[in-house]
Steps between C-alpha positions, in 0.01 A plus 500: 500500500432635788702816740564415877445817674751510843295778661138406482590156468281452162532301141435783270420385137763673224399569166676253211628855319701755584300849622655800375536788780193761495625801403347874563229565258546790242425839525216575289576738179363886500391681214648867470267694538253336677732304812280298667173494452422177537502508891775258715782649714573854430820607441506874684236651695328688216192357357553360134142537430473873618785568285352334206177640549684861476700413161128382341317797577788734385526290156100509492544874519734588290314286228234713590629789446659398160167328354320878552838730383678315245232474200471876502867522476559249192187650366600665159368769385230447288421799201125549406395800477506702218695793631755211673496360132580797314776618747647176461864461339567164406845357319492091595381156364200331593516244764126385524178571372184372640119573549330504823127388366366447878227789441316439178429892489866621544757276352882605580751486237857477695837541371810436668809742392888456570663799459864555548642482804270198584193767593176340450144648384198405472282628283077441553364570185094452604415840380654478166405344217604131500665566088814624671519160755447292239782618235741416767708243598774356774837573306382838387718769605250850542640882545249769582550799610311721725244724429367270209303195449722389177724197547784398271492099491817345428457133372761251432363407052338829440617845514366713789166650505325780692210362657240739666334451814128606482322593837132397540252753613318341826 
């Protein structure tokens, strides 16, 4: 089938199905933060890329800044020294207990205490003598007091015993 055009005086071929109208193509989605990158029309006169570029290096910083500050303050306090260990008041259970056998010549025998009022200490016992690590265990509850190296042990089958911690002379 072919269309008679009046005005140019032409047979112009028609297609055998109906064409839908065109319509106006969508808009193309932003992200939050970053608008768009991605180049095309601009919605404002501001630069999306200069703005990004200014959100990145602040994040970048402030991770910065975290990654050198934040260790030393979740640090805890670690008690090795003998005077530190014979000041030291304890009344908690034992959360962990490991040993830290990276240096053949200096093994580190590390407890983990909960005290009340969810305070945590940990205990380095390298300059003791390893007797004291090893009659330990997780669920024991110890109470020490300060000024002493004697520890009551409470355990859970067995009544509670004083166990003493020895210092080693270095």
């Amino acid at each position: 089938m072919k269309l008679f055009c009046f005005a140019c005086q032409l047979k112009i071929p028609m297609a055998d199905y109906p064409v839908p109208p065109r319509r106006a193509p969508r808009k193309k989605l932003k992200m939050p933060i970053f608008g768009n990158m991605m180049g095309g029309s601009s919605s404002g006169p501001a630069d999306s890329g200069k703005n990004f570029s200014t959100y990145l290096f602040a994040i970048v910083a402030v991770m910065m800044v975290a990654q050198i500050y934040l260790p030393q303050l979740w640090a805890e306090k670690l008690y090795d020294t003998p005077d530190e260990l014979t000041e030291l008041t304890l009344d908690g259970a034992i959360r962990k207990k490991y040993a830290d056998a990276s240096n053949k010549n200096e093994i580190h025998y590390i407890l983990v205490v909960k005290e009340k009022g969810d305070a945590r200490k940990k205990i380095d016992l390298y300059l003791a003598d390893p007797n004291f690590f090893d009659q330990v265990a997780v669920p024991m509850r110890l109470k020490k007091e300060a000024g002493s190296l004697s520890v009551r042990v409470t355990r859970f089958a067995k009544p509670d015993t004083i166990l003493i911690i020895k210092l080693l002379k270095k």
